[in-house]
C-alpha positions in Angstrom: 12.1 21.6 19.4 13.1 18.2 20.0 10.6 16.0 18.2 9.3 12.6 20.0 9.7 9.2 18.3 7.0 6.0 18.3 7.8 2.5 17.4 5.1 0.5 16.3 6.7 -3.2 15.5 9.6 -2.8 13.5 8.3 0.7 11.9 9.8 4.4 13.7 7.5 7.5 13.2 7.8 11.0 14.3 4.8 12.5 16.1 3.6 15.2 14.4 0.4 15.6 16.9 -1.8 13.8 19.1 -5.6 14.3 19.3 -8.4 12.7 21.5 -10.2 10.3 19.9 -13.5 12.4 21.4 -12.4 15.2 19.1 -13.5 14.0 15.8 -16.1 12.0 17.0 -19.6 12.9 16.7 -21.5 12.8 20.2 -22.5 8.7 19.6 -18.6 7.9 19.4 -18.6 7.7 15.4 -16.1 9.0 13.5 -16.6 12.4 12.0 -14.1 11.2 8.7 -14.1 14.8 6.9 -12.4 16.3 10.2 -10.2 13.2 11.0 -9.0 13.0 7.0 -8.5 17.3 7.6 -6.3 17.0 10.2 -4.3 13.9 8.6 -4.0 16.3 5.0 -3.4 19.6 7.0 -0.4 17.8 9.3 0.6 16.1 6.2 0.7 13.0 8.1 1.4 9.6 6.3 0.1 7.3 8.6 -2.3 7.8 11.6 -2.2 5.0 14.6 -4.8 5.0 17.3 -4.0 4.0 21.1 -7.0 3.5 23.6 -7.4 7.1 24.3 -5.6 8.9 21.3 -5.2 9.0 17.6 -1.1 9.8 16.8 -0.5 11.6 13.4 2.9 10.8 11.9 5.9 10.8 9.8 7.5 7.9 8.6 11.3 7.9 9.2 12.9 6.1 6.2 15.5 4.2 6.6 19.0 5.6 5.2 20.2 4.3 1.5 23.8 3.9 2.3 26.7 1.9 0.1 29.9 0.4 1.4 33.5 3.2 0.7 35.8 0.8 0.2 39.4 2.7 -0.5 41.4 1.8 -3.5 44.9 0.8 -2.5 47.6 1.6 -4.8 
């Protein structure tokens, strides 16, 4: 399964899922926030980003801790 990437200014996330904003919305358009915080604990989503038609539960990539190999010449 490939997995799809979102950029969001200088920050990379994977998707973990996409829902409808109607679907943890109560019928006036509020936010049901026990159902929205469910998903976001079940998914184990660290952040949650909202377009105009969907919220996007997701990942953060991290960026890699790497040091220098410099080679000893003797």
């Amino acid at each position: 399964m490939i997995k799809q990437l979102y950029k969001n200014g200088d920050d990379l996330y994977v998707i973990l899922r996409e829902i409808k904003i109607s679907s943890p919305s109560n019928r006036d358009g509020t936010l049901r926030n026990e159902l929205f915080n469910v998903c976001k604990n079940f998914l184990a989503a660290d952040k949650v980003l909202k377009t105009q038609t969907h919220f996007i539960y997701c990942e953060n990539v991290n960026e890699a801790d790497w040091e220098d190999i410099v080679e000893v010449q003797e």
